[in-house]
C-alpha positions in Angstrom: 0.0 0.0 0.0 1.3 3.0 -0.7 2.0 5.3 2.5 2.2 9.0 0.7 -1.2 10.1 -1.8 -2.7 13.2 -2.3 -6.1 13.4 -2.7 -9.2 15.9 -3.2 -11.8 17.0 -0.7 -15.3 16.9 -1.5 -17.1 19.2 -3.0 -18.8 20.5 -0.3 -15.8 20.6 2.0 -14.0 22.3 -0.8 -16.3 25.1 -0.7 -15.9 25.6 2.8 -12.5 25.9 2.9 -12.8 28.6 -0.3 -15.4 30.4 2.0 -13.4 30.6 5.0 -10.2 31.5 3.1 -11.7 34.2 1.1 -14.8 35.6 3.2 -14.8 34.8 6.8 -12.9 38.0 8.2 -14.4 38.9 11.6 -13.6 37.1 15.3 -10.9 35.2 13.3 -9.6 34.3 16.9 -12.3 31.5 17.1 -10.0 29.7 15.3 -8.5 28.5 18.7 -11.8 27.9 20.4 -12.5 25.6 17.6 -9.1 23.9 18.1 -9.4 23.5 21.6 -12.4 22.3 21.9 -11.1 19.6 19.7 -8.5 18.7 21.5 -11.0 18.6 24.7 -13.0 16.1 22.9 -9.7 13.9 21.8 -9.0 14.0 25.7 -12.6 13.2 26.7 -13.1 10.2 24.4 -9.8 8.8 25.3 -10.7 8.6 29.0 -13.7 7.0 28.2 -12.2 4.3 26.2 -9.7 3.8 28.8 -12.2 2.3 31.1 -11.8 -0.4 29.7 -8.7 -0.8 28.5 -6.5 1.1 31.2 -3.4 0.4 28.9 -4.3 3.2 26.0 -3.1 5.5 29.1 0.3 4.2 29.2 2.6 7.0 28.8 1.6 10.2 30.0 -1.3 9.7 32.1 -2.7 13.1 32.5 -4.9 14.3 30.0 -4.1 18.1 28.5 -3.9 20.2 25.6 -1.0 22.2 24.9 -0.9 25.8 23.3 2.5 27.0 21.6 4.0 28.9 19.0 7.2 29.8 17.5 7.6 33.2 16.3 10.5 32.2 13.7 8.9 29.6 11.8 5.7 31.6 12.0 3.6 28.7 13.1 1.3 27.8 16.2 0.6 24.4 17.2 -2.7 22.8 19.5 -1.5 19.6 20.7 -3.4 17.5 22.8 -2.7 13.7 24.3 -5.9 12.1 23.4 -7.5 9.3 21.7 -5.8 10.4 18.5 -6.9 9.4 14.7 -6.0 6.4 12.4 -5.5 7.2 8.9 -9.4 6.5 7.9 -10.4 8.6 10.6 -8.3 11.6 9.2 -9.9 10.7 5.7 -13.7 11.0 7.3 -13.0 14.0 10.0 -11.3 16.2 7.5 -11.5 15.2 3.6 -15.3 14.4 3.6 -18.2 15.4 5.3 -18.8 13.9 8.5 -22.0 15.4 8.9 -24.6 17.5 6.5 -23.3 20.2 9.1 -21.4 21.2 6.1 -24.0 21.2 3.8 -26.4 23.6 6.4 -23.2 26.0 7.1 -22.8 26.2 3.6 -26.5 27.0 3.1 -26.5 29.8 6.2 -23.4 31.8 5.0 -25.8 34.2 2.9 -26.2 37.8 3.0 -24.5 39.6 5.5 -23.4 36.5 7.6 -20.9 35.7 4.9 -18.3 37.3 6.9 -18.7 36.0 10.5 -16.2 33.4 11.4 -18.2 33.1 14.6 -21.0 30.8 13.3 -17.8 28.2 11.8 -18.9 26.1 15.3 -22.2 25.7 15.2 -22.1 23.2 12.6 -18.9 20.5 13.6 -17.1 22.2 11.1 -15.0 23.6 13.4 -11.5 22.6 12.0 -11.6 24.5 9.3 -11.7 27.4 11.0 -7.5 27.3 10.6 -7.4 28.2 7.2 -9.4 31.6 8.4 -5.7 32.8 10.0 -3.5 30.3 8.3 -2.3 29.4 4.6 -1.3 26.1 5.5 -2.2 23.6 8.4 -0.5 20.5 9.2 -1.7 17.4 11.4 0.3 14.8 12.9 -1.9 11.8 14.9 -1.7 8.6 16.2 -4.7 6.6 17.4 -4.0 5.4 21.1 -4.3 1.8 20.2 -2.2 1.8 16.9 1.9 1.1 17.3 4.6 4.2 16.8 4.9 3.8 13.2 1.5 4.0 11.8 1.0 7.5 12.8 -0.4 9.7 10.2 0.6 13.2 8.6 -2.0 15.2 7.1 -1.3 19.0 5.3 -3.1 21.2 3.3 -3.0 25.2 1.5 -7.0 24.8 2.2 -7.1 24.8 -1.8 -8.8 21.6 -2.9 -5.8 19.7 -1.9 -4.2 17.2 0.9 -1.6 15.5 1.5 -1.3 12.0 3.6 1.2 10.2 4.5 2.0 7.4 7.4 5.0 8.8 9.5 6.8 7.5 13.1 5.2 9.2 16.1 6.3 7.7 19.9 3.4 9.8 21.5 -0.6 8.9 21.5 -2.9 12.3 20.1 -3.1 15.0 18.0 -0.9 18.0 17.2 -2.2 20.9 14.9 0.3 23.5 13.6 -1.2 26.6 11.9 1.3 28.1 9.3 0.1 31.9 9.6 -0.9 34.1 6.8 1.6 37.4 6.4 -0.4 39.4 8.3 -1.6 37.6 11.1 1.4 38.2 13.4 -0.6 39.1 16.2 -1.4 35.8 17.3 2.4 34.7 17.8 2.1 36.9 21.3 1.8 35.1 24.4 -0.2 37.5 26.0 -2.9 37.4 23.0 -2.7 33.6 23.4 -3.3 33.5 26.9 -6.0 35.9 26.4 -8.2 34.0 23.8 -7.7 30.9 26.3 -9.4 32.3 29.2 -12.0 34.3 27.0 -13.0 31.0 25.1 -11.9 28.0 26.9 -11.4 28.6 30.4 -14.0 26.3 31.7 -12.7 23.3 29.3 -11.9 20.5 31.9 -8.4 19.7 30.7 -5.4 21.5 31.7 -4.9 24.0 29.0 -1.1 24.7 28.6 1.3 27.4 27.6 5.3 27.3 27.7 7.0 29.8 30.6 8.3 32.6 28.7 12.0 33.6 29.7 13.4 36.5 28.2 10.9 37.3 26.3 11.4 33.7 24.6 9.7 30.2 25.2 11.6 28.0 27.5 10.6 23.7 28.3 8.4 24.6 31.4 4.6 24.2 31.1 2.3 26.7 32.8 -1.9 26.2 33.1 -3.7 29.3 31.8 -7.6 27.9 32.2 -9.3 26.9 35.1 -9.5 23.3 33.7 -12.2 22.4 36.7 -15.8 21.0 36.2 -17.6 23.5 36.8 -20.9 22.2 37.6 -19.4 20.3 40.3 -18.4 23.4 42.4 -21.0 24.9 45.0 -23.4 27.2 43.0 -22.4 30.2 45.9 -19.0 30.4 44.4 -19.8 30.6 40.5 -20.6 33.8 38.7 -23.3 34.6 36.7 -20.4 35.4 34.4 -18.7 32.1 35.5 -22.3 30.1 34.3 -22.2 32.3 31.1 -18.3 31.4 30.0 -19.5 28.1 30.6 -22.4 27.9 28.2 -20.4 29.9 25.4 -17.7 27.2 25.4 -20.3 24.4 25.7 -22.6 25.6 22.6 -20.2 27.4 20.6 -22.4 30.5 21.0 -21.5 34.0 21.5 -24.7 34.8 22.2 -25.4 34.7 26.4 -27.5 32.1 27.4 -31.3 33.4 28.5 -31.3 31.5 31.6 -30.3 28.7 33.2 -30.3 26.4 36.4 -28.2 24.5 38.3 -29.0 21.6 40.3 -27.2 18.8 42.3 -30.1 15.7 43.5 -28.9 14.0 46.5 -30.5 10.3 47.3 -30.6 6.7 46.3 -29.8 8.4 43.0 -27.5 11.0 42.7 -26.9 13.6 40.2 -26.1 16.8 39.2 -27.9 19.1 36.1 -27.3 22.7 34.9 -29.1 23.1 31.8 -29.7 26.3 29.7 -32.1 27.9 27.6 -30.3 29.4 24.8 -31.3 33.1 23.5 -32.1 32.3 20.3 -32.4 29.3 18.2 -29.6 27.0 17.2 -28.8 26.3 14.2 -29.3 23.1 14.5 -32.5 23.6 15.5 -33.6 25.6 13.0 -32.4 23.7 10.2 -32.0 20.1 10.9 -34.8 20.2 13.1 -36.2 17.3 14.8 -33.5 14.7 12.9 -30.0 16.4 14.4 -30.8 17.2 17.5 -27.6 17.6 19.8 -29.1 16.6 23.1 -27.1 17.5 26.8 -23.6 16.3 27.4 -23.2 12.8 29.7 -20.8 12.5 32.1 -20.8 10.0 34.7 -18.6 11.0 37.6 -16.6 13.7 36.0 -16.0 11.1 32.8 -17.3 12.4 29.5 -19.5 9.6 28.1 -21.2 11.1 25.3 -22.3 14.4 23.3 -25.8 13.8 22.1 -27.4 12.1 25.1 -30.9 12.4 23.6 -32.5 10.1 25.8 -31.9 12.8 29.2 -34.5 14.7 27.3 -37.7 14.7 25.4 -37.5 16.3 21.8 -40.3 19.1 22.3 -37.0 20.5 24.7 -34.2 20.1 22.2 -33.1 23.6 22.0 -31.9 23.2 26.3 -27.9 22.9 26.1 -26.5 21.9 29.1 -24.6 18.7 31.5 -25.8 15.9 33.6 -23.4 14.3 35.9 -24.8 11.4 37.0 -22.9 9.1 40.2 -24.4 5.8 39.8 -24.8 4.9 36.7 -22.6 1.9 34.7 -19.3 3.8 33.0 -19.3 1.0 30.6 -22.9 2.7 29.3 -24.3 2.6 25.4 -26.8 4.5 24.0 -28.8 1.0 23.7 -28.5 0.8 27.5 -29.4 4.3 27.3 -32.8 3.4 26.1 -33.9 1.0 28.4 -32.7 2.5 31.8 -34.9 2.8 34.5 -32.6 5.4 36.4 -32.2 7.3 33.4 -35.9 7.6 33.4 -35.6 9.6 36.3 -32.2 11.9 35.2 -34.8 12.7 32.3 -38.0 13.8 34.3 -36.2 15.7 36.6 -34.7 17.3 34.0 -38.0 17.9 32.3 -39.4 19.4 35.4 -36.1 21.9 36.0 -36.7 23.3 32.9 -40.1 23.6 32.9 -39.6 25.4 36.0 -37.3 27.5 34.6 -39.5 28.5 31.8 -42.2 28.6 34.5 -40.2 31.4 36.3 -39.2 33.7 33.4 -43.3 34.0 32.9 -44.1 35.0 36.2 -41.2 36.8 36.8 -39.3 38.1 33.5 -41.8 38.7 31.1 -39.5 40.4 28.1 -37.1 37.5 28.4 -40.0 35.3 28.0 -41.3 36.8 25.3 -37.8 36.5 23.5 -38.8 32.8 24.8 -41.8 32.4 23.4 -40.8 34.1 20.0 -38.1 31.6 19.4 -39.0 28.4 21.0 -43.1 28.9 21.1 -43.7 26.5 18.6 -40.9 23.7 19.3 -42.5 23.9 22.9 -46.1 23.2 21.4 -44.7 19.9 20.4 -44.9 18.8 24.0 -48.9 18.9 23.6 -48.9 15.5 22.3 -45.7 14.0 22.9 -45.4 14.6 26.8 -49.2 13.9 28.1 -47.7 13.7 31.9 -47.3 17.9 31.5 -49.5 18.7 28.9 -51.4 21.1 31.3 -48.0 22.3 32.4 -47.1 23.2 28.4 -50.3 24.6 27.6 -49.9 27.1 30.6 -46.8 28.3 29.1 -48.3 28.7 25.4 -49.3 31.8 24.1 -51.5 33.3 21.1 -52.9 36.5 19.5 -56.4 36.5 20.0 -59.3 39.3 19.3 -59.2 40.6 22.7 -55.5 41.2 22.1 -52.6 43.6 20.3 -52.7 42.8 17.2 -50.9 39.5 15.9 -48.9 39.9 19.0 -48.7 36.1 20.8 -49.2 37.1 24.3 -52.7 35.4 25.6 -52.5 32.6 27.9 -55.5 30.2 28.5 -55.7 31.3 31.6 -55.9 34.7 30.6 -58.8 33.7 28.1 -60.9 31.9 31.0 -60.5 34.6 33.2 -62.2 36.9 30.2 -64.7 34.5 29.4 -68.8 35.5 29.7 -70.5 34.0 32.2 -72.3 30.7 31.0 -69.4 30.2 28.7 -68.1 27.0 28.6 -65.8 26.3 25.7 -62.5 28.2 24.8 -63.0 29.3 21.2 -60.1 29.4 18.5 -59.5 29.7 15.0 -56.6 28.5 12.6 -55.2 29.6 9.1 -52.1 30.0 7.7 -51.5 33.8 8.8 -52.0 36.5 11.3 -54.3 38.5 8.5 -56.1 35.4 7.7 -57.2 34.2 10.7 -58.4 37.7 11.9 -59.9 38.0 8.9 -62.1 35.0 8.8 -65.8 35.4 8.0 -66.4 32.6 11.0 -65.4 35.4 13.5 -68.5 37.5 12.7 -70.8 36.0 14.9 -68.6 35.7 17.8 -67.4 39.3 17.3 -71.0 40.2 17.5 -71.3 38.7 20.9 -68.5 40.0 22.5 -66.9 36.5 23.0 -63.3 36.2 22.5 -61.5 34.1 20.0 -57.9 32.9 20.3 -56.0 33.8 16.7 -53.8 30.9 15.7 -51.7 31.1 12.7 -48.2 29.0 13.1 -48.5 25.4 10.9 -48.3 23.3 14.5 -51.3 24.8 15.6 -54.1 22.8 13.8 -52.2 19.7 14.7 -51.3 20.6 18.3 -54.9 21.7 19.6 -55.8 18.3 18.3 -53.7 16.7 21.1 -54.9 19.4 23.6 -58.2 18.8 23.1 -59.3 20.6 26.4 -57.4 23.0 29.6 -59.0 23.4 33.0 -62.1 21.8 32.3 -62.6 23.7 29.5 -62.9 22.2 26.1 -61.2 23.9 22.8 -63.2 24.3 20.1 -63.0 25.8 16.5 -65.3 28.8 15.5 -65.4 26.6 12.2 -66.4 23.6 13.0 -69.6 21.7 14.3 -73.0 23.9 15.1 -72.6 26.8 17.5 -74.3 27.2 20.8 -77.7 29.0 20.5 -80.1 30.2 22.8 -83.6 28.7 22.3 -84.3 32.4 20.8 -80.9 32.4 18.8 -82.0 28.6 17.6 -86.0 29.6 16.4 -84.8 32.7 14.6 -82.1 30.1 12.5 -84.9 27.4 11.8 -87.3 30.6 10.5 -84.2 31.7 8.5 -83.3 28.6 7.1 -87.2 27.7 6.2 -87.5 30.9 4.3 -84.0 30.1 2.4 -85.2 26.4 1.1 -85.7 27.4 -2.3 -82.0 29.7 -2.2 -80.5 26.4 -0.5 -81.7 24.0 -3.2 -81.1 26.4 -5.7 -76.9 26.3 -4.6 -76.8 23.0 -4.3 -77.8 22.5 -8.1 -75.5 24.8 -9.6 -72.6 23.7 -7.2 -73.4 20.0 -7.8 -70.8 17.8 -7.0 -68.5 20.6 -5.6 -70.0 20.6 -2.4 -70.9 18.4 -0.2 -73.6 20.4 1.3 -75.4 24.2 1.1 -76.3 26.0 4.5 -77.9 28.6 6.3 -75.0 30.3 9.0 -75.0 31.2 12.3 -71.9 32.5 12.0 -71.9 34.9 9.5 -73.2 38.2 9.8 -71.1 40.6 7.0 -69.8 38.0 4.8 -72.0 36.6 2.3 -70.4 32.6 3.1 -68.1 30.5 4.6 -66.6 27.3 4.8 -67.9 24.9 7.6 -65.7 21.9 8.8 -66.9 18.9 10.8 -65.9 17.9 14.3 -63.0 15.9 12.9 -62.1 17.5 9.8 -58.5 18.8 8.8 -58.6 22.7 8.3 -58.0 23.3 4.4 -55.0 25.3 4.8 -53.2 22.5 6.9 -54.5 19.8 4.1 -52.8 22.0 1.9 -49.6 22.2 3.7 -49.7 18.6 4.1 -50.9 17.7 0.7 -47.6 20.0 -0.9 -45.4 17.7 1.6 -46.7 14.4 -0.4 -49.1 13.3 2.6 -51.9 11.7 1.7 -54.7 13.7 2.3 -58.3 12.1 2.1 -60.7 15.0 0.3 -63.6 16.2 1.7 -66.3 17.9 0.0 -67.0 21.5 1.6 -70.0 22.5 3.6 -70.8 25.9 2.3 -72.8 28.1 4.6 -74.4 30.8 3.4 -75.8 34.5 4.2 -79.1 34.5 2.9 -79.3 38.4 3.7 -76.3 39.7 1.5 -77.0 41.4 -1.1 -74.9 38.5 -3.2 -77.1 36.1 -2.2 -80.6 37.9 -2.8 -79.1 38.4 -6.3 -78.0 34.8 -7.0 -81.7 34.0 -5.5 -83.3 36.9 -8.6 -80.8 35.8 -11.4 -83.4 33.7 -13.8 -80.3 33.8 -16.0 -78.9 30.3 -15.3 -75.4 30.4 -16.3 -74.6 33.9 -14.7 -75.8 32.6 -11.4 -73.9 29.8 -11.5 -70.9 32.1 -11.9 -72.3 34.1 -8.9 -72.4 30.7 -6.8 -69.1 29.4 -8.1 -67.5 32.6 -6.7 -69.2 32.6 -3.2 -67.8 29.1 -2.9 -64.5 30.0 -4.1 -64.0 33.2 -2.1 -65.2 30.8 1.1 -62.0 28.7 0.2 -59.4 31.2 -0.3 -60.7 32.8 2.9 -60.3 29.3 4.5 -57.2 28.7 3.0 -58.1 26.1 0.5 -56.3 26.3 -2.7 -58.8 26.8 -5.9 -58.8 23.9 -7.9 -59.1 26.1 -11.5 -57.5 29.1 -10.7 -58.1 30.7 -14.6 -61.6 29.7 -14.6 -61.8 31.4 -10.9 -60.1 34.5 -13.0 -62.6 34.4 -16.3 -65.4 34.2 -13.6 -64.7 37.0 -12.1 -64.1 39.1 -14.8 -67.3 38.4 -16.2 -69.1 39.3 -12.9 -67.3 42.6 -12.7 -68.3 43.0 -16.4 -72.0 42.4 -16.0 -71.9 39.7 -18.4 
């Protein structure tokens, strides 16, 4: 086999690398946050594996990363002591994508976000980040299992080359030397070094270490810049809120602060400690892998990193929480299989549920602008709860909030409780409406009635909503129910005036239903219109049209359903389809009140250019 090959990136990588050379210009330090934090995970997977076999420790047995440079040669180097990579694991880590992280950083760097180096984390593409200070990187590794001389060498200009070849290394890890760019001399200061350390990577839990300086030069001595201590294992009276915030930007690769957070330590049969943390604004991951990439909380078990994605310690609906569990008592040896099936971890997970429903639970009561930033970017990843989490379903739907017709516009700040405490005496349901926008859904034709009342109507308009009060079905006692759907409540006076309306409109009724024929599925009189000539009526258990839509442009399968068309046998449109003796004109007139129903409702029209000719004609008078 031959030892020495160059070989291509991939295509995607490739445009990474031209990205950060030629467009990622501002916070190029992160380039050693990025490095380190490699290194820390190196460090952290080797002393898991070591657990079990003790001997990949032979050598130096305390973990650390070390930070130097040489101002002659022009070069830094990250080396850390750590599990180290075999020659395939080079290949997949750097040459290829590991992850469609690439794909979605590539996709993100638009408009003014082009030049912001500090994003390069979010998406395990952190390595590349070298190239943003350096025209050349090399990497020297050796796996901790494999002998001395199967170490690898890996370089690269960043320009849709590398090189590898198989080199002699006596010592386990990874060591990355940056060759700097011409005008980057400013990181070949200790003091700037130093600096970036405890800005980025102070709370990293390996000794992060810098050679003594003598003279102004480098000498063989080691000193530890970071505090290199876990810091969710210290008493909460001696951290900082800026301690708990250094923490969380070297844990998410944000420089965002966290919104809040909490820290806990469970004493008992089971033991455990949690500090979990609500980030300000959405991931990335979030946002654009969504429910498929989640990265879950960081595992440790007594100090001992076990993994990075423990998804099982919480419940999707709460994937945007970043945070640590420490656990005491549970097996080292654990896999994510044993993961799934762990009674213990069962518990670890609710508690962790109920700290940050707490959490959320206090920013309501008692920070209501940093709930609102809350609510704007995690509203609708919390609604998710609804049906996946019955156990606190009353819980999540407490901490929901809507636009309503009572409220500020399309602002989303009613509660249910605020609603019920609102609600007209001998009311007994908790009225809503859905659609596919703020505009729509406070324009809907359904509202009339209940506007006419005085009785209040909760405005939702995000694409969970539909499915999500489906799962809620009903809060304090009180059930949900759509303004569109099913009869309304009447008074016995309410209910004779519709059965004399409805008599007198027989002959309008039948009339609609011949020249709609098979378009409907039935013709109306409304009780809930009182300005709009007609609307769309659902039944109890049908799908809104706007959410069939959605789901229909997904590729579900979506059964059809032939509308109920309720009418306004008052309007002026309807007394003149009722007096056209001209057959086809008022079967234009009742094509259009059924198709202005469905765009109101959100339905898409099945013959748009007809809908179009139609119209024209109207407005023409012919």
């Amino acid at each position: 086999m031959t030892t020495v090959e160059t070989r291509k990136f991939e295509a995607e990588v490739a445009q990474v690398l031209h990205l950060v050379t030629h467009s990622l210009y501002s916070h190029k330090e992160i380039f050693l946050r990025e490095l380190v934090s490699n290194a820390s995970d190196a460090c952290d997977k080797l002393r898991f594996e070591s657990i079990g076999k003790p001997e990949l420790l032979a050598g130096e047995g305390e973990l650390h990363i070390d930070v130097s440079w040489d101002e002659a040669a022009r070069t830094i180097t990250v080396r850390d002591n750590g599990i180290g990579m075999t020659r395939d694991e080079v290949v997949a880590n750097i040459g290829t994508i590991a992850s469609s992280g690439t794909r979605r950083f590539l996709e993100a760097m638009s408009g003014e976000q082009k030049a912001d180096a500090r994003l390069i984390g979010q998406f395990g593409v952190g390595f590349y980040s070298a190239f943003v200070v350096a025209d050349k990187v090399t990497v020297l590794t050796r796996r901790a299992d494999a002998p001395a001389g199967e170490g690898v060498k890996w370089e690269s200009d960043g320009k849709g080359e590398y090189l590898l070849e198989q080199v002699e290394l006596a010592e386990r890890g990874t060591a990355v030397t940056l060759h700097l760019k011409a005008d980057e001399d400013e990181f070949l200061k200790s003091w700037q070094l130093k600096s970036l350390i405890r800005k980025y990577s102070d709370h990293v839990a390996f000794p992060i270490r810098v050679p003594v300086e003598q003279d102004g030069k480098p000498t063989d001595e080691w000193e530890t810049v970071n505090d290199a201590s876990a810091l969710w294992t210290r008493p909460k009276s001696e951290i900082s809120d800026a301690d708990y915030i250094g923490f969380y930007k070297s844990l998410g690769h944000d420089f965002s602060d966290p919104l809040a957070w909490t820290h806990n330590r469970v004493e008992g049969s089971q033991s455990f400690t949690t500090l979990l943390y609500i980030p300000a604004q959405p991931p990335f991951d979030l946002m654009m892998g969504g429910r498929d990439e989640r990265k879950g909380l960081k595992l440790y078990i007594r100090r001992v990193f076990i993994m990075d994605a423990a998804e099982e310690l919480l419940p999707n609906y709460l994937r945007f929480v970043r945070g640590v569990v420490d656990a005491d008592d549970l097996p080292l040896n654990v896999s994510r299989e044993i993961l799934q099936h762990n009674r213990q971890l069962e518990r670890i997970k609710a508690a962790c549920v109920k700290r940050v429903l707490d959490l959320i639970e206090k920013l309501a009561k008692d920070e209501p602008e940093k709930f609102a930033t809350f609510c704007k970017a995690f509203g609708n990843t919390l609604k998710e709860g609804i049906s996946e989490d019955a156990g606190n379903r009353e819980r999540i739907a407490r901490l929901l909030r809507f636009a309503s017709t009572k409220g500020e516009g399309a602002k989303q700040a009613v509660s249910l409780d605020d609603y019920i405490g609102r609600m007209a005496v001998g009311q007994d349901a908790i009225w809503y409406v859905t659609a596919d926008s703020y505009a729509a859904a406070a324009g809907s034709p359904q509202l009339e009635a209940f506007r006419a009342k005085g009785i209040e109507v909760l405005l939702m308009f995000d694409r969970i909503d539909e499915w999500m009060v489906g799962y809620l079905g009903e809060y304090e006692g009180k059930k949900l129910r759509n303004v569109a759907k099913g009869e309304l409540p009447l008074d016995e006076a309410e209910k004779q005036r519709q059965e004399e309306v409805a008599k007198e409109a027989e002959p309008l009724l039948k009339k609609l239903k011949e020249l709609l024929g098979e378009r409907v599925g039935d013709v109306k009189v409304s009780a809930r219109l009182t300005d709009s000539p007609s609307c769309l009526a659902l039944g109890d258990y049908e799908m809104a049209p706007h959410l069939a839509r959605l789901l229909r442009e997904a590729g579900q399968d979506v059964p059809e359903n032939k509308p109920v068309l309720e009418i306004n046998p008052g309007h002026p449109l309807l007394k003149r389809v009722e007096a056209e003796a001209d057959e086809a004109k008022a079967k234009d007139l009742a094509s259009l009140l059924l198709e202005q129903a469905e765009i109101a409702a959100g339905a898409p029209l099945s013959d748009p250019a007809a809908f179009v000719q139609r119209m024209n004609r109207v407005l023409l008078g012919g």
